[in-house]
Residue frames as qw, qx, qy, qz and C-alpha x, y, z in Angstrom:
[[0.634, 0.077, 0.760, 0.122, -11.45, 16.10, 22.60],
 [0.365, 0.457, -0.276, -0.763, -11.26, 16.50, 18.90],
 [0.523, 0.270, 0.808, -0.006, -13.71, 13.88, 17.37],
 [0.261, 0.495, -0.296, -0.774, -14.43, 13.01, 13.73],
 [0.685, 0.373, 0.562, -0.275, -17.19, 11.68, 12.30],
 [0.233, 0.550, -0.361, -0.716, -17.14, 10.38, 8.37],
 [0.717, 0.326, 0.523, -0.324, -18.88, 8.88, 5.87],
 [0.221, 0.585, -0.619, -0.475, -17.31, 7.85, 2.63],
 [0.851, 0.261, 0.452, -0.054, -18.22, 5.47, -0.17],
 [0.024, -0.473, 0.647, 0.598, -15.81, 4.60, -3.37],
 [0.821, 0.344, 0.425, -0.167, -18.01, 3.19, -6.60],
 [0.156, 0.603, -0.581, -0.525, -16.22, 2.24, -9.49],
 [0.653, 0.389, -0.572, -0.308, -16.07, -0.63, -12.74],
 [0.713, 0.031, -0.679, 0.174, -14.22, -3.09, -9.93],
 [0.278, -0.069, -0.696, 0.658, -14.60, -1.62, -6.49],
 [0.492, -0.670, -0.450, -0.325, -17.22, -1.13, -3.71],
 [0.425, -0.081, -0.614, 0.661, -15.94, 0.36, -0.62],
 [0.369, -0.756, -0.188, -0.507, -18.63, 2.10, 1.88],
 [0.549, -0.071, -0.548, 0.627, -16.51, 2.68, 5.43],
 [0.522, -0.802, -0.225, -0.182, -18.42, 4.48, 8.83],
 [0.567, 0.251, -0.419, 0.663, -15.11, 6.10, 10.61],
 [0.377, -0.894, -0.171, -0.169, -15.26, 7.62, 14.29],
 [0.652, 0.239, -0.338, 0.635, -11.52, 9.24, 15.13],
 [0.362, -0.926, -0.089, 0.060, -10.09, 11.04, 17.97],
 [0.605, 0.581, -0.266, 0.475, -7.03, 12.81, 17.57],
 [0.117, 0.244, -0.503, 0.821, -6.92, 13.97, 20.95],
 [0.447, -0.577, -0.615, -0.300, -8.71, 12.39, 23.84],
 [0.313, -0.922, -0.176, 0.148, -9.42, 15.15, 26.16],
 [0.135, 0.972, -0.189, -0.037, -6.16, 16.69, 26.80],
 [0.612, -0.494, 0.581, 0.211, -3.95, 14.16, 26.42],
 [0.133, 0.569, -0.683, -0.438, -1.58, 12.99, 23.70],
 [0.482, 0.187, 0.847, 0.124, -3.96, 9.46, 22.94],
 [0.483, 0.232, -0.373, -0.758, -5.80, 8.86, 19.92],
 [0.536, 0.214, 0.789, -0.213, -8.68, 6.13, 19.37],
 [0.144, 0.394, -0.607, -0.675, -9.77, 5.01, 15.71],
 [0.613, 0.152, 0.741, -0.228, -13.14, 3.26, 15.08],
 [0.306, 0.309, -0.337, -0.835, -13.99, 2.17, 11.77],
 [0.674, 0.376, 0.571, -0.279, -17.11, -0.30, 10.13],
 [0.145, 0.601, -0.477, -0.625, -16.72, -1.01, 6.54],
 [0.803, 0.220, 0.546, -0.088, -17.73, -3.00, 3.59],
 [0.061, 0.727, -0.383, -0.566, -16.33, -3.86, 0.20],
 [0.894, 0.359, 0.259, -0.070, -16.53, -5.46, -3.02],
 [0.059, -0.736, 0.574, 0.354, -13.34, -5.65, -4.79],
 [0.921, 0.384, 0.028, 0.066, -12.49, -7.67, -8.35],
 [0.305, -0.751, 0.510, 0.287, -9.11, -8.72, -8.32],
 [0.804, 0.451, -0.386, -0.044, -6.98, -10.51, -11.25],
 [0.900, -0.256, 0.335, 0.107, -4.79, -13.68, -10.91],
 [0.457, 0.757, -0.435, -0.169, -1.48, -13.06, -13.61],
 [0.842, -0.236, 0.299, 0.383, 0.77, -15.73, -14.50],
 [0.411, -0.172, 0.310, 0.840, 4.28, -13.52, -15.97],
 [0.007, -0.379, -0.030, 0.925, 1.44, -10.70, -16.94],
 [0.379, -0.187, -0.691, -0.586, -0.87, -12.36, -18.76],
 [0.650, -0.175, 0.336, -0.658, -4.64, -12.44, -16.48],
 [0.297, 0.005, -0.940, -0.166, -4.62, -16.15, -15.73],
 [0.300, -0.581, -0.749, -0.108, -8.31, -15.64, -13.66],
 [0.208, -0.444, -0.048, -0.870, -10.67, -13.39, -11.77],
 [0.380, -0.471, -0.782, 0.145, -12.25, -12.89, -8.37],
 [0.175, -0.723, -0.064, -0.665, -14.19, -10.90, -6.31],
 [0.312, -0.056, -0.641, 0.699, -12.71, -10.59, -2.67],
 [0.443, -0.700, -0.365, -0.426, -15.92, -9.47, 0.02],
 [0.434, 0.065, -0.560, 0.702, -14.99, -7.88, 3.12],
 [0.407, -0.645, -0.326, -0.559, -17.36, -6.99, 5.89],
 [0.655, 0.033, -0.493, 0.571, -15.75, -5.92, 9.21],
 [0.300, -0.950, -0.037, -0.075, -14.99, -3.38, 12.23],
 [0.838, 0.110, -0.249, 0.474, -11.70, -2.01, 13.33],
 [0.549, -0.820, -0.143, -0.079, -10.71, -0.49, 16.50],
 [0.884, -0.048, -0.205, 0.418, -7.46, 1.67, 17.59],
 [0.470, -0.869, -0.151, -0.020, -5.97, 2.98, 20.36],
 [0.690, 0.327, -0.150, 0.628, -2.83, 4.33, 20.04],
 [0.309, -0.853, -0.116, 0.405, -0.56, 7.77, 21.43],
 [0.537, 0.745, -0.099, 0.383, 1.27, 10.46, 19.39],
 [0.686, -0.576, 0.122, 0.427, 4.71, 10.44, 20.54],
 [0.135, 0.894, -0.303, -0.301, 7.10, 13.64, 19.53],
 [0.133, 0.542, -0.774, -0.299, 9.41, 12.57, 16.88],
 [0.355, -0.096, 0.883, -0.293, 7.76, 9.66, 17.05],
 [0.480, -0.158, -0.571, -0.647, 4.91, 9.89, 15.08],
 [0.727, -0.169, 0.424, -0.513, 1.87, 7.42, 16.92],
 [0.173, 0.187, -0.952, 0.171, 2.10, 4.07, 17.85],
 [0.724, -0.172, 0.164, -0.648, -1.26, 2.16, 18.40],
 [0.299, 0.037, 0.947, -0.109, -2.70, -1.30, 18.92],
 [0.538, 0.183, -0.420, -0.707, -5.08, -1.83, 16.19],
 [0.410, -0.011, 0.896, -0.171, -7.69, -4.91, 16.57],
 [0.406, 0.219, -0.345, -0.817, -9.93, -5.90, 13.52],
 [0.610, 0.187, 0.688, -0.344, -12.86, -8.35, 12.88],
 [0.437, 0.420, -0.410, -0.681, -13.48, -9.14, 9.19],
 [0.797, 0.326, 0.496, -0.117, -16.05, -11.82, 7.24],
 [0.091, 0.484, -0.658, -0.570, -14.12, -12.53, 4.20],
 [0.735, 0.155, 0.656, -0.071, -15.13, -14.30, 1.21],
 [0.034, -0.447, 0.625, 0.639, -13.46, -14.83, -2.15],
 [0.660, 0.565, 0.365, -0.334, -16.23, -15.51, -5.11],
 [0.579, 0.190, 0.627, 0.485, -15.22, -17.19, -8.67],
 [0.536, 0.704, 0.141, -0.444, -15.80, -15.06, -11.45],
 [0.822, 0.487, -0.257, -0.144, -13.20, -16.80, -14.36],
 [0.444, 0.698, -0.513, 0.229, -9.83, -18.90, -14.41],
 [0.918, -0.175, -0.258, 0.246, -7.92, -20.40, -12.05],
 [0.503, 0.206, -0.412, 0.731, -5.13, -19.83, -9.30],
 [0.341, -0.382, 0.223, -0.829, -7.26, -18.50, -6.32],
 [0.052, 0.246, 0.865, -0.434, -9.02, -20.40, -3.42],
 [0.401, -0.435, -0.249, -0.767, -12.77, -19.97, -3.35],
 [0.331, -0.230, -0.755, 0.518, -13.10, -19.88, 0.73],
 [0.377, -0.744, -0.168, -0.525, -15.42, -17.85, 3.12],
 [0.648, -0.246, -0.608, 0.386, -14.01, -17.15, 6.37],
 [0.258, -0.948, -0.068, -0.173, -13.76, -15.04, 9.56],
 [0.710, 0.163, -0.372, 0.575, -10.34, -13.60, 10.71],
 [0.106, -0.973, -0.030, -0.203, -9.07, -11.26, 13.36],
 [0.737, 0.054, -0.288, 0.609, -6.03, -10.30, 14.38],
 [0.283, -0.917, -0.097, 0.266, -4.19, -7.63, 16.52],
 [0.583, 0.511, -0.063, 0.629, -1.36, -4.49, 15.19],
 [0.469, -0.672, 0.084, 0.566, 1.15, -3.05, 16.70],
 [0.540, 0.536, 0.202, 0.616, 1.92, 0.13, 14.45],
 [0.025, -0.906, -0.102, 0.410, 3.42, 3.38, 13.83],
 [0.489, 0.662, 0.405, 0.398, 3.42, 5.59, 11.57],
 [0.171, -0.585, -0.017, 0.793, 5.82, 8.92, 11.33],
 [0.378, 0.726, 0.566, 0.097, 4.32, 11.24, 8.80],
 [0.202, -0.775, 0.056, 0.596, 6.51, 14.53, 8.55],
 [0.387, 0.389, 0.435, 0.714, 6.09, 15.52, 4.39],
 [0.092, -0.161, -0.031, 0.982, 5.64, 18.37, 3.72],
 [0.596, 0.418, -0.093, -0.680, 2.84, 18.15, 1.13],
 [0.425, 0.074, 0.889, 0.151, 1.12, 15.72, -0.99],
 [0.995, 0.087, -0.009, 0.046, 0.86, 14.02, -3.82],
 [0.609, 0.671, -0.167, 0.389, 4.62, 15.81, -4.59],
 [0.700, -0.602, -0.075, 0.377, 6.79, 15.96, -0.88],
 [0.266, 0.931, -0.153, 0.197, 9.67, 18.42, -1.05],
 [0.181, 0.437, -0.766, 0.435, 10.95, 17.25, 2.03],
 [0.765, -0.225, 0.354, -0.489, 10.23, 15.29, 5.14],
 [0.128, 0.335, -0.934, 0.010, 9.99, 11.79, 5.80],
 [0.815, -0.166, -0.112, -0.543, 7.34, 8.63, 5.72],
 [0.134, 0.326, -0.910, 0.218, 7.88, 5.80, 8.05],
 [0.796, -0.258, 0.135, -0.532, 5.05, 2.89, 8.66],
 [0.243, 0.393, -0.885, 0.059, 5.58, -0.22, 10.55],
 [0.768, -0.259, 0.117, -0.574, 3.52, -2.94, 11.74],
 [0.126, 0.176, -0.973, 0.085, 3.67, -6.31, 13.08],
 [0.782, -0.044, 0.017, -0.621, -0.04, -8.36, 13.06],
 [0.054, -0.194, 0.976, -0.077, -0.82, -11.35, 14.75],
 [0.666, -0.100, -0.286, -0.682, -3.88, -13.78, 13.89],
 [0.108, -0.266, 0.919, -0.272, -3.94, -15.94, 16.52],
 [0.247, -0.234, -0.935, -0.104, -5.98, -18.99, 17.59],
 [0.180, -0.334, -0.799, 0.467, -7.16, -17.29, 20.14],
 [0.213, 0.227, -0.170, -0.935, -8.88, -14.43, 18.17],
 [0.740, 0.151, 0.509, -0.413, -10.80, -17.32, 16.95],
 [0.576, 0.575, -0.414, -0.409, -9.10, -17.52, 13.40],
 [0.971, 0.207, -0.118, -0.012, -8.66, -21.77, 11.76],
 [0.826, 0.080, -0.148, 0.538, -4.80, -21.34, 11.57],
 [0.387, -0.835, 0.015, 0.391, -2.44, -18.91, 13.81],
 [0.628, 0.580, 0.141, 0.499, -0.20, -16.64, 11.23],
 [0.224, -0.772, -0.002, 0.595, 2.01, -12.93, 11.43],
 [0.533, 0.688, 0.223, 0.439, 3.28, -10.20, 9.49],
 [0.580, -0.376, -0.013, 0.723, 5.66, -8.25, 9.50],
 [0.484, 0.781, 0.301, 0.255, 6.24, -4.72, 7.66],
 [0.456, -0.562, -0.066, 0.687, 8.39, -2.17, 7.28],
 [0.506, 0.627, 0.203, 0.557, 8.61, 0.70, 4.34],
 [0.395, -0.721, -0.209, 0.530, 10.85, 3.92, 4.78],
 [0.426, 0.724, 0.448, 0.306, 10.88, 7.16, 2.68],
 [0.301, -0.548, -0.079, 0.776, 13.00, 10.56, 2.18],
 [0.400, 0.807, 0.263, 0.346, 12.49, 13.58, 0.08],
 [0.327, -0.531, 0.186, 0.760, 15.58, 16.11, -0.14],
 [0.396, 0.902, 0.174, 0.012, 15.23, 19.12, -2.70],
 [0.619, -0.205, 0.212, 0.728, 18.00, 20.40, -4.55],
 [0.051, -0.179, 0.182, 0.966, 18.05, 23.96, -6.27],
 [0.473, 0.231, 0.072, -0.847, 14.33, 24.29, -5.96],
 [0.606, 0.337, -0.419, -0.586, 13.43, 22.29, -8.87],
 [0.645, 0.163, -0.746, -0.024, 15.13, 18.49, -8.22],
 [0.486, -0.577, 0.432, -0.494, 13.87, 16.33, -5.79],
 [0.102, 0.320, -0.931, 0.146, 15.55, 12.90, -4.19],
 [0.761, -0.193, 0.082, -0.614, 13.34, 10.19, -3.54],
 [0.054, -0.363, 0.920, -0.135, 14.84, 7.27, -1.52],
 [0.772, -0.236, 0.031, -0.589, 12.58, 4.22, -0.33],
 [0.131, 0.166, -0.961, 0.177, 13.55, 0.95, 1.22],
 [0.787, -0.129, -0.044, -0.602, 10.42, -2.21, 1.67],
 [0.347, 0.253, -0.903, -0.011, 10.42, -4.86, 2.71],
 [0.646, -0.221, 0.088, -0.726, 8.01, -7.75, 4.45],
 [0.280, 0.231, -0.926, -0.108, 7.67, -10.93, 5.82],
 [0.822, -0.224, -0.043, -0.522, 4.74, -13.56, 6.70],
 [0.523, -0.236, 0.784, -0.237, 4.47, -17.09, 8.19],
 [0.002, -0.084, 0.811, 0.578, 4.64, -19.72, 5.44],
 [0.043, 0.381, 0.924, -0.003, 0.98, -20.47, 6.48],
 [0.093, 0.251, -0.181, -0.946, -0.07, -16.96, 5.12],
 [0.485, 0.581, 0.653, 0.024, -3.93, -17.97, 3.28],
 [0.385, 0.451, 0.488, 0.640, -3.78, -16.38, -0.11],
 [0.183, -0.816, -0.516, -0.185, -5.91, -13.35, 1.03],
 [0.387, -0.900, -0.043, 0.196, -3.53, -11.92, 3.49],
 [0.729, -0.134, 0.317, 0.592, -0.35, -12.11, 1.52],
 [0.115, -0.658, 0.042, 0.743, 1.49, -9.01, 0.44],
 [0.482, 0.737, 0.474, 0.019, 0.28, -7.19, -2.88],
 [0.305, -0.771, 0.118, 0.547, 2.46, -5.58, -4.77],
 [0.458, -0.027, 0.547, 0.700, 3.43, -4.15, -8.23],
 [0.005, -0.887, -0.454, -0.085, 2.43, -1.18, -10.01],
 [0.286, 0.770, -0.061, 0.567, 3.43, 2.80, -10.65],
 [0.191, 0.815, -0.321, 0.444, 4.05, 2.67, -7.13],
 [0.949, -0.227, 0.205, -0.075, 5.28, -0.40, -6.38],
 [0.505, -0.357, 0.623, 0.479, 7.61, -1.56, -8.75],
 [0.267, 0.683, -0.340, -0.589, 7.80, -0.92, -12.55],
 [0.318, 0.207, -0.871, -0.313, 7.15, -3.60, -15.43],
 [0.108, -0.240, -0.965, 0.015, 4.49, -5.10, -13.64],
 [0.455, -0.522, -0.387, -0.609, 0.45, -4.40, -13.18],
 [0.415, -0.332, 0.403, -0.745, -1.19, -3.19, -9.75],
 [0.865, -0.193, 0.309, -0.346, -1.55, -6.06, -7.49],
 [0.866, 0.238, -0.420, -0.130, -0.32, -8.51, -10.21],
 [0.413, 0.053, -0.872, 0.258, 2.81, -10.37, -7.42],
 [0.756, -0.524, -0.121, -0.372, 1.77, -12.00, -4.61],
 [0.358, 0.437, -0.645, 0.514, 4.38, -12.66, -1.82],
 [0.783, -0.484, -0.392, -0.001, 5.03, -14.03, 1.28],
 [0.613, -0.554, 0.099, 0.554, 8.21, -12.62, 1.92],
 [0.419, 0.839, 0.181, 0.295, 9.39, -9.29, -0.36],
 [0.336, -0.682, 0.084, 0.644, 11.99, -6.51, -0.25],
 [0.472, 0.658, 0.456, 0.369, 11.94, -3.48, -2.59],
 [0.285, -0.689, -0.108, 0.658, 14.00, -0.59, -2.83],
 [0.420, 0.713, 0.478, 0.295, 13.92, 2.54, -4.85],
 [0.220, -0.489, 0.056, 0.843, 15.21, 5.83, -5.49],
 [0.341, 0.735, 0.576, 0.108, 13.51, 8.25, -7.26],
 [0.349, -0.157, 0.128, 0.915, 14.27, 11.55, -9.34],
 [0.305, 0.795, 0.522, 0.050, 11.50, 14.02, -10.00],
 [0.366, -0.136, 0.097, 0.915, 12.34, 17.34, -11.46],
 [0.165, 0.824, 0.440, -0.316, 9.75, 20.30, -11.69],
 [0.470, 0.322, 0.440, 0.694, 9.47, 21.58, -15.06],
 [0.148, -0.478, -0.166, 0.850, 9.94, 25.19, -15.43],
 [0.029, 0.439, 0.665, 0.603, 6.41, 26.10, -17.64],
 [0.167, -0.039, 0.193, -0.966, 4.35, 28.85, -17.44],
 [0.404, -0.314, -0.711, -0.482, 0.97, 26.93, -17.41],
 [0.426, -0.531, 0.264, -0.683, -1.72, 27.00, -14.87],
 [0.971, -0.229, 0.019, -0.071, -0.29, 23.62, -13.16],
 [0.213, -0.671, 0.706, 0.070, 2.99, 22.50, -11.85],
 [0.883, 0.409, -0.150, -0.173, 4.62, 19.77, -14.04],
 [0.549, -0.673, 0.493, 0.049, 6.89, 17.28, -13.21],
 [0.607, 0.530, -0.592, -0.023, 9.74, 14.92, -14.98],
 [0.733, -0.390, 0.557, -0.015, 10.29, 11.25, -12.74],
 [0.673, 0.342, -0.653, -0.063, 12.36, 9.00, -13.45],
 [0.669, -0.575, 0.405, -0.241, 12.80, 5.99, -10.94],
 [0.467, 0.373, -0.800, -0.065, 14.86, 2.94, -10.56],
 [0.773, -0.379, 0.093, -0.501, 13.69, -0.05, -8.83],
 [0.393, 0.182, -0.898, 0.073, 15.44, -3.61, -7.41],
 [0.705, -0.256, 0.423, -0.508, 13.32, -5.73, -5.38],
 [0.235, 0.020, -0.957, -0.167, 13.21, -9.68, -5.04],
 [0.611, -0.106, 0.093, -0.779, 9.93, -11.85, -4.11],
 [0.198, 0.141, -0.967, 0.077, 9.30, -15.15, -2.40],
 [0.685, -0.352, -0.322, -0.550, 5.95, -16.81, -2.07],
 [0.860, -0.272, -0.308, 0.302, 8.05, -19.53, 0.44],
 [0.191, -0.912, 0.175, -0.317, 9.12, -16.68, 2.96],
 [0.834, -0.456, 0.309, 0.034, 11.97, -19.50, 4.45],
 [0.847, 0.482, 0.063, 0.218, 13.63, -19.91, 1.37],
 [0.502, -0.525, 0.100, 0.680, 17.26, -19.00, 1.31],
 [0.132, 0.945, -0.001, -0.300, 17.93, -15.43, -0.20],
 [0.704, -0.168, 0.313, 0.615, 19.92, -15.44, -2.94],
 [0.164, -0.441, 0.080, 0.879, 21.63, -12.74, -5.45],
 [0.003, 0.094, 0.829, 0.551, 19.70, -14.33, -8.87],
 [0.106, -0.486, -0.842, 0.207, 16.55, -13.51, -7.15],
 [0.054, 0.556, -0.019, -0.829, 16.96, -9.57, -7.18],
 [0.448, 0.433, 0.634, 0.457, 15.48, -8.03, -10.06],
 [0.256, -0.280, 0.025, 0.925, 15.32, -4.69, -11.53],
 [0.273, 0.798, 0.508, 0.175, 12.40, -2.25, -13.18],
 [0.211, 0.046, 0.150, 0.965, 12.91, 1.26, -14.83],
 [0.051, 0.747, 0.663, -0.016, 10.39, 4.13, -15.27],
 [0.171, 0.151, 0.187, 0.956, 9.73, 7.30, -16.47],
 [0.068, -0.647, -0.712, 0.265, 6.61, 9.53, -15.55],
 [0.042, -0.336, -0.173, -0.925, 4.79, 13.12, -16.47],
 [0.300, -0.483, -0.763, 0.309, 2.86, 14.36, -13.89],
 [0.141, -0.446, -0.107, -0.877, 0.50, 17.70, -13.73],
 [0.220, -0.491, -0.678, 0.502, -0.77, 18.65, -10.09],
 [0.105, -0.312, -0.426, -0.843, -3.85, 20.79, -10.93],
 [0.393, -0.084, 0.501, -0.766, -6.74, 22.55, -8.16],
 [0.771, -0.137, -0.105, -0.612, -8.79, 19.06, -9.41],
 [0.906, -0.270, 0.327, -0.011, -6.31, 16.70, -8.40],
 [0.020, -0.652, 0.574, 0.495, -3.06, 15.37, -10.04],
 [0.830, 0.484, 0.018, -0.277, -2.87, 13.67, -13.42],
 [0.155, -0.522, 0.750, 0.376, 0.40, 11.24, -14.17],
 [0.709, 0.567, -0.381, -0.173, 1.37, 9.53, -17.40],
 [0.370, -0.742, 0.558, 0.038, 3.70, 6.58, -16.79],
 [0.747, 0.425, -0.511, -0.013, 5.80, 3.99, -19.00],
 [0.468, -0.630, 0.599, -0.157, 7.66, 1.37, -16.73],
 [0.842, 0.252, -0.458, -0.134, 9.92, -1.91, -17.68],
 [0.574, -0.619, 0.519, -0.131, 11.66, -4.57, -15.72],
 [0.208, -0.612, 0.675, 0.355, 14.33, -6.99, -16.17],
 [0.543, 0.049, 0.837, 0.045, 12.33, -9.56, -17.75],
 [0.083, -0.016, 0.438, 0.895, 11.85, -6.85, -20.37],
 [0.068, -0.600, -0.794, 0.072, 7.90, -6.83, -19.46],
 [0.142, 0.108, -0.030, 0.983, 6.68, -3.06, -20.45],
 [0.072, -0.749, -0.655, 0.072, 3.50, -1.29, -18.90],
 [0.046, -0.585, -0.252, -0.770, 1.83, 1.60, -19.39],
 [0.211, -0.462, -0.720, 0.473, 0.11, 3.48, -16.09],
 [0.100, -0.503, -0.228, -0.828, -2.14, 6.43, -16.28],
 [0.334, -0.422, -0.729, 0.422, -3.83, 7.66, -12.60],
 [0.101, -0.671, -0.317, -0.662, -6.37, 10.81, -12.04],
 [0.486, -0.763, -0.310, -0.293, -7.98, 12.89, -9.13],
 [0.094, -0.864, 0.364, -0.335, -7.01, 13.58, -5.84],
 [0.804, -0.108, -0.560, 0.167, -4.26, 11.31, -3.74],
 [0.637, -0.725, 0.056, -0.256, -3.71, 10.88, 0.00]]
């Protein structure tokens, strides 16, 4: 049995996150895995109306989650994932947020294939995570919702230096979605021209293709050149009919230095509504 115990706390300006984790990657000699984890968190989130902060809250989360899953060749692992979480969302300026307190749980079917090479910069390999989550009545939650997910990822190298970087998202909820559980999404790596977190969706699809190109410098850090292109559309009313006027488009550009303290990118991103952001990110990523 390989069992792993860990303790880990994130403090920062707008997050609290203190999480108790007890994994098995292998129980006894078989091909399950089990995944316990306890966790608390304080998190400040903005409200944006076309990128401008129209209000502020602080989301509280105080839970347990529990999953049992098997690693299946090619396959990556496939668990059942159950979770228990007090939520409660806490004014702090503005408008366009609930202020609720509630308890939810729900159950996931996921899996996750995982076959990069390396990280933050892949060479090759492939990321595939899917889930479907159900909050039923009978979990004990006010109103019965799902979700859906799906995101899928390649990396193909060309003469060492250039590397491909496909990605297809995409996601759908149940129009009765509460504000809280609806998909989050924009940001350096999300979609270009907009701020981390800043849409909120019920239904979403977002595809991308990236181009990174390792810059031949003699320094003591590998340096990269991205460029990405992004189309993706977003519907808060996940029923709505899909049309073509809905798609939109973001650009981006990016400098990136992967260095033995972690990597360090620079990024500049617009979308169609001509809406430019800046992104800067530090340290080490997973």
């Amino acid at each position: 049995m390989g069992s792993k115990v860990a303790l880990s706390q994130i403090v920062g300006k707008r997050d609290f996150v203190t999480e108790f984790a007890f994994q098995n990657d292998r129980i006894f000699k078989t091909y399950l895995t089990s995944n316990m984890k306890i966790h608390y968190s304080k998190i400040k989130h903005y409200v944006f109306t076309r990128g401008n902060i129209a209000g502020e809250y602080q989301e509280r989360r105080t839970g347990i989650y529990y999953a049992f899953g098997r690693q299946v060749k090619r396959l990556g692992t496939t668990s059942f994932a159950f979770h228990l979480d007090e939520i409660s969302l806490r004014p702090i300026s503005g408008a366009g947020y609930p202020v609720i307190k509630t308890r939810e749980a729900s159950l996931r079917l996921q899996t996750i294939v995982d076959e990069r090479n390396k990280m933050p910069f892949p060479t090759k390999g492939k990321y595939y995570n899917f889930y479907y989550e159900i909050f039923g009545q009978i979990f004990g939650n006010d109103i019965a919702f799902s979700k859906l997910y799906s995101s899928t990822e390649d990396y193909y190298t060309f003469f060492r230096r250039f590397t491909v970087h496909p990605k297809l998202a995409w996601g759908t909820a149940d129009m009765v979605t509460p504000f809280q559980e609806m998909f989050r999404l924009g940001g350096e790596d999300s979609f270009y021209g907009f701020r981390e977190d800043e849409i909120l969706a019920r239904r979403f699809l977002i595809t991308s293709l990236e181009i990174r190109y390792m810059l031949p410098l003699k320094i003591p850090a590998t340096m990269y050149f991205h460029y990405r292109k992004d189309m993706g559309a977003f519907w808060k009313n996940s029923v709505t009919p899909i049309k073509g006027s809905d798609f939109i488009f973001g650009d981006g550009a990016a400098i990136s230095l992967e260095t033995s303290i972690g990597s360090f990118s620079f990024q500049y991103g617009v979308n169609s509504d001509k809406r430019k952001t800046y992104y800067f990110s530090a340290g080490f990523r997973f």
